[in-house]
N, C-alpha and C positions, 0 to 999 in steps of 0.2 A: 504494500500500500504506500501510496505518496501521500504526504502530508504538508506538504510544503505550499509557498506559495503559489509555484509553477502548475499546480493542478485548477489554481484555479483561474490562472492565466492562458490556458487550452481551452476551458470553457467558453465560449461565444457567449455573450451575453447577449440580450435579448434587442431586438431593435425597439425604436419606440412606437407602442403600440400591437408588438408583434405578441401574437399568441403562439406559446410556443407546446401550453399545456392543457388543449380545448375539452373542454368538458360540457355537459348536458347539452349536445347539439346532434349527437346519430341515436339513430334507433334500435342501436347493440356497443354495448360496456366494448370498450380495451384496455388492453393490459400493454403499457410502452416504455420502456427504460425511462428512465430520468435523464435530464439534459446538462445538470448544475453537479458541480461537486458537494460533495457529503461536510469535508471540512477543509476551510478555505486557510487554517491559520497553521502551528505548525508547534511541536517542541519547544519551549525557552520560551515562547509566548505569553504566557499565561503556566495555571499552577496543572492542568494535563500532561500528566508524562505520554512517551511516543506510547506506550501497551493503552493506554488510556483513550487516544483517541484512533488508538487500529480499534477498539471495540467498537468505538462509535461509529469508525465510519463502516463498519462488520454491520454492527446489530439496530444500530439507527437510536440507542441511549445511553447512558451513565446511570449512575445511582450510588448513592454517599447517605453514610449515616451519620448522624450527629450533629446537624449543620447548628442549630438554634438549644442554646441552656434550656434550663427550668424555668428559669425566669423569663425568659424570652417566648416561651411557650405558655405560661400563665398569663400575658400581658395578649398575646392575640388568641386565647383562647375566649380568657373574657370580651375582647371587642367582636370576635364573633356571635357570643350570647347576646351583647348588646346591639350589634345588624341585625341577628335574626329576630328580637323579639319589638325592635323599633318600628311603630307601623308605615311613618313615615318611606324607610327603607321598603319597606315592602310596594309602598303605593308606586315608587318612582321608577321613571321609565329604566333604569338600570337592573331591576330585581327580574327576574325569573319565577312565575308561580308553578306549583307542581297543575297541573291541570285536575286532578283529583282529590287531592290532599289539600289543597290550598297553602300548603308548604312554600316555604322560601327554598327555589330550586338551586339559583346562583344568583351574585348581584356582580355585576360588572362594572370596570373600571374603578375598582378598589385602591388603587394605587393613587387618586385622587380624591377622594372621599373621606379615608382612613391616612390621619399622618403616621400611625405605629405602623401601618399596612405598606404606605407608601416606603416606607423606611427600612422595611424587608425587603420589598420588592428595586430598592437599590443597594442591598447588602454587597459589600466590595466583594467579596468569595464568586456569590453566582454570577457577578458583572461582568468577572475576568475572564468565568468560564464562556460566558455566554461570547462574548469579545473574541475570544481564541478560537472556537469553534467557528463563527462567522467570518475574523479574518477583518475585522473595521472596527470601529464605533459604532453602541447599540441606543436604538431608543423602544420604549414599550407599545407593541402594537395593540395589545390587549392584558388585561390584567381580571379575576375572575376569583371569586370563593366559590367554592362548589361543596353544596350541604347534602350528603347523604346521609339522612337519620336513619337510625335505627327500624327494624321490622319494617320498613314502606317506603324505604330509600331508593328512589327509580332508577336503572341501566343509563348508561350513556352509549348510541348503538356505533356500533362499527363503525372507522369513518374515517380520511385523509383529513389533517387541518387543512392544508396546502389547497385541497381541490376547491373550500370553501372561501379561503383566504385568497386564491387567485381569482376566481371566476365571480364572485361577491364584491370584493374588496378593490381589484385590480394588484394586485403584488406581483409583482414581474415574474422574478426568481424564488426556488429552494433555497433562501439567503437566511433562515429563521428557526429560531427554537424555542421551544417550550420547558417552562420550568414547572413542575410539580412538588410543592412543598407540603410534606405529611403536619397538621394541625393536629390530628388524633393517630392512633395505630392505623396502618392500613395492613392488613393481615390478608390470609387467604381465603378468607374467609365474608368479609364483609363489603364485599363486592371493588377491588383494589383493581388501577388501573392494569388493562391487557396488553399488550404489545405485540404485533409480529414482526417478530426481529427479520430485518433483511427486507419487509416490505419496501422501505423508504428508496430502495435503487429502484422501482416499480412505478407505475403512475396510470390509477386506476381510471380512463377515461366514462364520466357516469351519465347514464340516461334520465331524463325529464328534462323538462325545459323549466326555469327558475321562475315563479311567480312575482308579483309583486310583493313586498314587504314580506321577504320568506323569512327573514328572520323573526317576526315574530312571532309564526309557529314552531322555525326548526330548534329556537333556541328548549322548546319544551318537550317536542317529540320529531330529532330530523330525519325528513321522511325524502329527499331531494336532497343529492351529494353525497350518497350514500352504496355502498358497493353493491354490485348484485351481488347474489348467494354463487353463482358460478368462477365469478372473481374472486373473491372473500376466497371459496374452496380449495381455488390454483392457489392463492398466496401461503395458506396457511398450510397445503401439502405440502409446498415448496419449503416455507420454512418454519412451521409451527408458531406456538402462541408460548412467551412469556409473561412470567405478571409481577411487576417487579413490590416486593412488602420490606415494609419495613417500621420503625418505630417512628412515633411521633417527633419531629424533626429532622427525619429522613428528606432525601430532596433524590428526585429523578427530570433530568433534562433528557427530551426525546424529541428528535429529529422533527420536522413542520410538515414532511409528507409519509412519517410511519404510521399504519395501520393500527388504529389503537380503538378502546372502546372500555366498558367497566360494565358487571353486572350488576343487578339491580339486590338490594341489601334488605336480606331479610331478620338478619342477626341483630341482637339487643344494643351491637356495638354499631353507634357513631362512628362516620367515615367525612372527614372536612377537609379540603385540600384549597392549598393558595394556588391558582395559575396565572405563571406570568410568561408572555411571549414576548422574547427579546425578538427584534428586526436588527439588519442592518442598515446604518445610516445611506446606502449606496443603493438600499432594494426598496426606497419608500414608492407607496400605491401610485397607479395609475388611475383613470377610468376603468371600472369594473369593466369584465371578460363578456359579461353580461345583458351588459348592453342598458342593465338598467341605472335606476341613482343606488348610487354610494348608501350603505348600511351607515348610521352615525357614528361619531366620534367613540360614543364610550363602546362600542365594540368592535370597531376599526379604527384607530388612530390616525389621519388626513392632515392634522395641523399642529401639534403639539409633536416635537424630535427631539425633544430635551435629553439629552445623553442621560444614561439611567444613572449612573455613580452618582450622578448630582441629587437624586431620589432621597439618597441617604444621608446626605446634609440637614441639620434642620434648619428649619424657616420660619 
């Protein structure tokens, strides 16, 4: 594997305008390599040694224990009790309702919202890695609590970020990562993010044509952008399903176009996760793939590039 700069100096970037990765436009799925390098930075970079990121750019994640103390974990544990129970949070256009539950499913752009939130979401540690992986300067495309409670806690189904993030949002390249930060245990139990390692060299092309305002059903159940089951079955013969658990403070960065998804949580135990998606300052959106308007700021980022390290300053 090369890890160097030079991989991602072969890569052709995209022209402007140019769809390089069309989606919900035929009337049958394909399945097509990926166009962009996997990791654009290199050794000595940042704190990934070279075995570090031969996995990533192998399996399409990472995964590290221990990122956040005790205390650090009592401090956004309680401001999650204090999101989920504020009705305010729940009324505004950033929250997530379960459709059945009336649950607070997610609330979005938390990184704005929440200063202890915002302040994790520029913790120097994930900034560097985020940095090294991409190869530039990062700023946040999305940021996300995601509340799975106990016994009724919903699946998140199958799905490319990348395919949503290009053809919704307009993001050019595979220039991006996701950060998963464990708030509570994520075990194997309590429906903990899946992964199919290896998906991310793939690029699932998906059928339906994109509605208007699709976000505001897909954020509750995505039904559009989504793999068929014929797809989904080649990737996962090809390369099975991982599901990466770990203790509360745990943190998994996974690739912007791996195959991921999480079961729905029937166990007594609480499953709360922070997502942050670092972008590269060189991959910011176009006009969506789509044709239609721009999803808004708090779940696409179009105007605020604020390098993330500055996140963590307070203000």
């Amino acid at each position: 594997m090369t890890t160097t700069s030079t991989t991602a100096a072969r890569a052709r970037a995209p022209a402007p305008g140019e769809d390089r990765y069309p989606s919900r436009v035929a009337t049958k799925a394909t399945i097509t390599d990926r166009k962009d390098p996997v990791v654009y930075g290199r050794a000595g970079d940042g704190p990934l040694s070279e075995s570090e990121l031969r996995f990533y750019q192998d399996n399409g994640y990472l995964s590290f224990d221990g990122l956040l103390s005790a205390d650090d974990l009592a401090a956004c544990l309680n401001e999650l009790q204090r999101l989920r129970t504020d009705d305010a949070v729940k009324a505004s256009p950033e929250a997530v309702i379960e459709p059945e539950s009336r649950e607070l499913r997610s609330v979005f752009s938390i990184h704005k919202s929440s200063a202890l939130l915002r302040r994790l979401c520029g913790h120097p540690r994930l900034v560097a890695i985020a940095r090294q992986l991409l190869g530039s300067e990062v700023y946040i495309h999305q940021s996300r609590i995601n509340y799975k409670g106990g016994f009724r806690g919903k699946e998140f189904y199958w799905h490319s970020d990348f395919e949503t993030w290009h053809v919704e949002d307009g993001v050019p390249a595979m220039r991006m990562v996701s950060c998963s930060i464990a708030l509570t245990p994520n075990t194997s139990h309590n429906g903990p993010l899946m992964i199919v390692p290896g998906s991310h060299q793939r690029y699932v092309s998906c059928v339906g044509e994109t509605p208007d305002d699709n976000y505001k059903s897909s954020l509750k159940r995505q039904e559009v952008g989504v793999p068929d089951d014929a797809s989904l079955t080649q990737l996962v013969d090809e390369f099975g399903i991982a599901a990466p658990i770990g203790p509360a403070g745990s943190v998994t960065f996974f690739e912007c176009n791996a195959m991921h998804g999480s079961n729905s949580n029937i166990t007594p135990m609480p499953r709360s996760n922070l997502f942050v998606v670092y972008n590269s300052v060189e991959n910011k959106p176009v006009a969506p793939f789509c044709g239609l308007e721009p999803r808004p700021n708090f779940i696409a980022e179009r105007e605020d590039f604020t390098p993330a390290a500055e996140l963590a300053k307070d203000r």
